[in-house]
C-alpha positions in Angstrom: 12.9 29.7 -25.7 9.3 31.3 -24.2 10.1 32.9 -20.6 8.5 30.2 -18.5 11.1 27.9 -19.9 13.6 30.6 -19.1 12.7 30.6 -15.8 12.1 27.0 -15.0 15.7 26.7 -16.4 17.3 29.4 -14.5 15.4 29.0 -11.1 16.4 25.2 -11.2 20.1 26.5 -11.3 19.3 28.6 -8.7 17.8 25.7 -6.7 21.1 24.0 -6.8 23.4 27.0 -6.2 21.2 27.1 -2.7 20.4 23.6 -2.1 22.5 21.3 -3.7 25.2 20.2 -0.7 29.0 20.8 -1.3 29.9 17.6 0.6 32.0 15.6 -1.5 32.8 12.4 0.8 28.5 12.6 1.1 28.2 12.4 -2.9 30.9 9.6 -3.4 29.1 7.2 -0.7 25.7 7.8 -2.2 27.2 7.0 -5.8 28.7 3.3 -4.2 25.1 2.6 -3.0 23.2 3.7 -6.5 23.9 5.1 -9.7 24.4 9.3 -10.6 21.1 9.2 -12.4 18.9 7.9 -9.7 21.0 10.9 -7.4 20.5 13.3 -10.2 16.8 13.2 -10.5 16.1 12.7 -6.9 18.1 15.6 -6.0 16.7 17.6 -9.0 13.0 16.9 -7.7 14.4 18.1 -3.7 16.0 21.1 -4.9 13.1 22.4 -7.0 10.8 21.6 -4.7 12.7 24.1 -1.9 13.4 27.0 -4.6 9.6 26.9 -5.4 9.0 26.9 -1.7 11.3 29.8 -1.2 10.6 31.5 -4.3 6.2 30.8 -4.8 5.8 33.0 -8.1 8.0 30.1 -9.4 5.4 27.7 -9.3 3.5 28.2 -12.2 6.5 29.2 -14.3 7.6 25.4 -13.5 4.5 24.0 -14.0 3.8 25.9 -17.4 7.6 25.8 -18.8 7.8 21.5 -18.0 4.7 21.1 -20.0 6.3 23.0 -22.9 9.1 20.9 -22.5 7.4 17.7 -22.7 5.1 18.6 -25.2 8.4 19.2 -27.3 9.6 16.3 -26.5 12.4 17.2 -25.2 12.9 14.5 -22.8 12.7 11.9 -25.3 9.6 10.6 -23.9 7.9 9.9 -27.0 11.2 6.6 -27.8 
């Protein structure tokens, strides 16, 4: 694993440790209205948006370590 993907990896867990909210009654009425994926990437996409905002010097480590990723295919893009 190259250190950019490292640190994409750890600073998105860090994104939800600080972002991600702890209301449990506010998750289970989002899930009635649409399905845990759609929640899962939207809230992925809000929470590393605000770690890179708190955290700059993350910016490129995100931009460099998701184009690894996807040239690896490691999304499964290429099916």
């Amino acid at each position: 694993m190259s250190n950019e993907i490292y640190d994409l990896l750890v600073g998105h867990e860090v994104g939800h440790a600080l972002f991600t909210p702890t209301d449990s009654e506010r998750l289970k009425k989002a899930y009635k209205e649409t399905s845990k994926h759609c929640i899962n990437i939207l809230e992925d996409a809000r929470i590393e948006r605000l770690v890179k905002n708190r955290y700059p010097g993350l910016r490129k480590q995100f931009f460099s370590g998701y184009k690894q990723l996807v040239e690896k295919d490691f999304f499964g893009l290429s099916e």
